[in-house]
C-alpha positions in Angstrom: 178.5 -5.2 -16.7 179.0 -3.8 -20.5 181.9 -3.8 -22.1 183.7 -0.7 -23.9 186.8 -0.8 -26.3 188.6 2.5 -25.8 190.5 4.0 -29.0 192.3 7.5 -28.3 194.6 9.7 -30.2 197.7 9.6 -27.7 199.6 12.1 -29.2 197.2 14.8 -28.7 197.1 16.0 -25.0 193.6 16.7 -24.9 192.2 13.9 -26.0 194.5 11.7 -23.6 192.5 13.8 -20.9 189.0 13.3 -22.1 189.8 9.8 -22.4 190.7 9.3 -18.9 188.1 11.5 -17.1 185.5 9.5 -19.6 187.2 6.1 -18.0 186.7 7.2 -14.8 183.7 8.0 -15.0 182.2 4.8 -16.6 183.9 2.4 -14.2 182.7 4.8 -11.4 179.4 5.1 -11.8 179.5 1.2 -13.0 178.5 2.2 -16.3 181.0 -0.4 -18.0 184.3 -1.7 -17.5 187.1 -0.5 -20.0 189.5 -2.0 -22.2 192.1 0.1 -23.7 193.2 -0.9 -27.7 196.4 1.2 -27.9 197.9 -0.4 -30.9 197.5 -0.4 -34.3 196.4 -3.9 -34.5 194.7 -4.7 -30.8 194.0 -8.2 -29.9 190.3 -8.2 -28.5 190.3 -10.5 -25.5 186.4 -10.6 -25.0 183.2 -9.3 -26.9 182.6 -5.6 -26.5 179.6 -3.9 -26.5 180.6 -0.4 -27.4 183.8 0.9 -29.2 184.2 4.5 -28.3 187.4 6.8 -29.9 188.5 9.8 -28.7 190.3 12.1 -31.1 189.6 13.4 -35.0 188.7 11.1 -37.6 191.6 9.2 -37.9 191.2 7.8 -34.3 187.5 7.3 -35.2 188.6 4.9 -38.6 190.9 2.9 -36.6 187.8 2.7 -34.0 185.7 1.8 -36.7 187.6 -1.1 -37.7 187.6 -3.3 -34.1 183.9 -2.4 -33.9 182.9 -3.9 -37.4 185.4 -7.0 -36.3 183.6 -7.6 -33.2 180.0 -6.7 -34.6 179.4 -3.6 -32.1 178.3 0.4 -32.6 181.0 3.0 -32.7 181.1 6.3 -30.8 182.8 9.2 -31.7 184.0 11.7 -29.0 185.4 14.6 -31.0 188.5 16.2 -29.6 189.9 19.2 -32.0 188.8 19.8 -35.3 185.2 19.8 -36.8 184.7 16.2 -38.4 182.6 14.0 -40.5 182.6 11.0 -38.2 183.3 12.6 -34.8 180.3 15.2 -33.5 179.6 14.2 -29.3 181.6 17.1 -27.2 183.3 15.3 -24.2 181.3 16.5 -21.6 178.3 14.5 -23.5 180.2 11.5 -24.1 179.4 10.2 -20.5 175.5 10.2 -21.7 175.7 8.9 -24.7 177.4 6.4 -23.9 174.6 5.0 -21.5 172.0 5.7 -24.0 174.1 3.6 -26.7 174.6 0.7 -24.3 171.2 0.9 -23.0 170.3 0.5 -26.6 168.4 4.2 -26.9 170.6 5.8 -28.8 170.6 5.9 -32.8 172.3 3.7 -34.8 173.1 4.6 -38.3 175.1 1.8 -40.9 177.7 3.2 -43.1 178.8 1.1 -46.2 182.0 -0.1 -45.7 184.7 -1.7 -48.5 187.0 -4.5 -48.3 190.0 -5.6 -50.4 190.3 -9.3 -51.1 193.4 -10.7 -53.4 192.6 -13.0 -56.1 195.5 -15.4 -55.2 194.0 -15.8 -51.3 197.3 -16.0 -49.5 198.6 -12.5 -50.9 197.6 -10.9 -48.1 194.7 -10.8 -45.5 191.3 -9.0 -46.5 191.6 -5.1 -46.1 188.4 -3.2 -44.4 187.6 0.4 -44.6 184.6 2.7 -43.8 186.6 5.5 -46.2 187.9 3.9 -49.1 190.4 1.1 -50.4 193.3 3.0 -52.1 195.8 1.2 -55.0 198.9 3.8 -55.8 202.6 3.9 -56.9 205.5 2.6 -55.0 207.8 5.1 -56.1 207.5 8.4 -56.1 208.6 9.8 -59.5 206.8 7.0 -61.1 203.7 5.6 -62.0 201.4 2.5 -61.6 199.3 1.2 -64.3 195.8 -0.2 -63.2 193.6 -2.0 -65.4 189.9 -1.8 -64.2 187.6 -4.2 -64.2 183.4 -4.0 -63.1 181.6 -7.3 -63.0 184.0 -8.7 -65.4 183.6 -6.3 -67.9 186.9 -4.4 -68.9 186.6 -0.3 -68.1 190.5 1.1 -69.0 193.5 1.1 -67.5 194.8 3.9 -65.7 198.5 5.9 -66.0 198.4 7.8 -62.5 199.5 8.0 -59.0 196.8 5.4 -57.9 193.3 4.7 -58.1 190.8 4.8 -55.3 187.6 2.8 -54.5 185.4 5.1 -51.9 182.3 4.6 -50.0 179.8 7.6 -49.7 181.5 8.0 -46.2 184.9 8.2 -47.8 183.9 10.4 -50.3 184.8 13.7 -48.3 188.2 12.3 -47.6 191.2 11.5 -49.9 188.4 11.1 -53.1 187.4 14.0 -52.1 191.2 15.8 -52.6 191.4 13.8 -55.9 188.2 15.8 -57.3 186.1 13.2 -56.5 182.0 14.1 -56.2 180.6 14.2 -52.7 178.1 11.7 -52.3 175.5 11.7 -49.1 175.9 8.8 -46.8 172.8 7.4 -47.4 173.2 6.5 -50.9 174.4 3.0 -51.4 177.4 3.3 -54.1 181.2 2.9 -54.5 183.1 5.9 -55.9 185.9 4.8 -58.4 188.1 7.7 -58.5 191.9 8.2 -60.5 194.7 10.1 -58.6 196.2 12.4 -60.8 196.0 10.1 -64.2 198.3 11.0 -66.6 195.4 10.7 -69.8 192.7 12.6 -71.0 190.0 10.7 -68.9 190.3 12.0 -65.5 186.7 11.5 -64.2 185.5 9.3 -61.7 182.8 6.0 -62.2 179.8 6.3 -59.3 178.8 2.2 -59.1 176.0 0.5 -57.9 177.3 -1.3 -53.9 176.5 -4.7 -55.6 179.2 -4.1 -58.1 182.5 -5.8 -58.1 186.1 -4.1 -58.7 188.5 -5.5 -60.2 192.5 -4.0 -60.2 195.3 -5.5 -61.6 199.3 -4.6 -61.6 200.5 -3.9 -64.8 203.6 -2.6 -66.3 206.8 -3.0 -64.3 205.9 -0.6 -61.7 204.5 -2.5 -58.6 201.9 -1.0 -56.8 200.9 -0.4 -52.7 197.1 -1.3 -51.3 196.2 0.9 -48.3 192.8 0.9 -46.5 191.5 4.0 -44.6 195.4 5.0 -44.9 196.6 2.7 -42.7 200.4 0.5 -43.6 200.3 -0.4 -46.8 200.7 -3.9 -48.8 203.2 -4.4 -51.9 201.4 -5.9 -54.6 203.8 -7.3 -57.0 203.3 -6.8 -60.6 200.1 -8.9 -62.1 198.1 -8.9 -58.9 194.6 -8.4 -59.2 192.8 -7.2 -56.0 189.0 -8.0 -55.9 187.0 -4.6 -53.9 183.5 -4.7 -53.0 180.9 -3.5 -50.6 182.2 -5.5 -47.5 180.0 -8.0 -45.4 180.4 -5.8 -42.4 179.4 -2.5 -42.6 179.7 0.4 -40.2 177.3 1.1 -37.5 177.7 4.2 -35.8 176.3 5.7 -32.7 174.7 9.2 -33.7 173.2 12.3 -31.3 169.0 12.7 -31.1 169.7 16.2 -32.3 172.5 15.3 -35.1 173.0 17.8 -38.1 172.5 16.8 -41.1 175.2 15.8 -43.7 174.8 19.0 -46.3 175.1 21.1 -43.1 178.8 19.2 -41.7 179.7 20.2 -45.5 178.5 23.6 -45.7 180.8 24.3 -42.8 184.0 22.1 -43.0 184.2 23.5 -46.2 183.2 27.3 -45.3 180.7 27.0 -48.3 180.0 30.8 -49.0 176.4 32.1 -47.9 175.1 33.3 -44.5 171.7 30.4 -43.7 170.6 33.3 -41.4 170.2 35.5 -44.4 168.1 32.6 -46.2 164.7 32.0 -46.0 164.8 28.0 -45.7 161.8 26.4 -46.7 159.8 29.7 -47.1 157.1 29.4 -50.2 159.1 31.1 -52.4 
């Protein structure tokens, strides 16, 4: 019988309920036996075959993260809000599902990042389908960042922090920091200041074969998050290798799925009525 790794937002009431009629289903109609990763940090007992979350896309990142470390697709079951990451309603989940572990369902790969240290004890490699974040550790300061690409020297930043985005990540927190929306299907990182306190305030689109390099300066340590999840103190003088990460994302997507522009055009209540467009006409 397959395997599924179950991720669910437990402090959202709904998504607590789709999860369990979804369980009961699966093992019911012997679909595939269950095993619940409730923790930040789940220890996988056995290879899975499908990670599914239920939730937004915060459930879906942490989801994302066990299926990349076990080498299986991720489903998103959306529960609330309209996402990037999460689009099957729960009353389709059930189906999908069997079409994913039947192996008929699409599978799309998403670029993924991951933060290495230069000193290889610092801490242990950080993954993230949305970005790898550097910013200050106190609040009424700043951290200073010096940037490096393939071992050329770029600048160093004066700001809140510095982010490193995939095209994935690029509608999230690069996004808020005026970062340029980039479609999921172009390979790149997005090197993006938060709030830099200099003239320069744009962000660097990179080739995903390029290599980041950040190091601590100044006195101000700094704190390395991935996909927003608890954050490492880098001392002073650290340097922090990012790059395109061995692993990337695969995720399970609908027959019928919109397209990208589309989940923008209405996340974002782009103005315009499509109804009132003729798309694709001649002229």
């Amino acid at each position: 019988m397959k395997r599924v790794g179950l991720v669910v937002h437990e402090g959202r009431g709904a998504a607590v309920e789709a999860a369990t009629a979804l369980e009961r289903s699966l093992v019911d109609q012997r679909v595939a036996s269950i095993e619940a990763l409730r923790s930040i940090d789940p220890v996988v007992t056995a290879p899975l075959d499908l990670v599914v979350s239920v939730g937004g896309d915060g459930t879906f990142l942490r989801a994302a993260r066990i299926a990349a470390e076990t080498g299986c697709p991720v489903l998103g079951v959306k529960v609330g809000r309209l996402g990037f990451l999460t689009e099957v309603e729960p009353e389709e989940a059930v189906a999908v599902v069997r079409r994913a572990l039947a192996g008929q369902a699409p599978i799309e790969e998403r670029l993924a990042v991951v933060a290495e240290p230069d000193d290889g004890d610092a801490f242990r490699p950080q993954w993230g389908l949305n970005e790898i974040m550097i910013e200050k550790h106190a609040r009424h300061r700043l951290v200073r960042l010096a940037v490096e690409v393939d071992g050329d020297y770029v600048t160093t930043f004066s700001a809140d922090g510095v982010i490193v985005a995939t095209p994935t990540g690029s509608t999230a927190y690069s996004f808020s920091a005026h970062g340029p929306i980039v479609s999921p299907d172009v390979p790149c990182l997005v090197l993006t200041p938060i709030a830099p306190h200099m003239v320069f305030d744009r962000s660097f689109v990179l080739g995903a074969g390029r290599r980041v390099w950040l190091r601590v300066l100044g006195e101000e340590p700094g704190l390395l998050s991935a996909d927003g999840r608890a954050s490492v103190e880098l001392a002073v003088g650290t340097r922090v290798l990012i790059r395109a990460s061995d692993h990337p994302a695969r995720l399970v997507r609908r027959e019928d799925e919109r397209g990208f522009l589309i989940r923008v055009r209405e996340k974002f209540g782009l103005p315009g009525d499509p109804s009132q467009v003729d798309v694709g006409g001649d002229g």
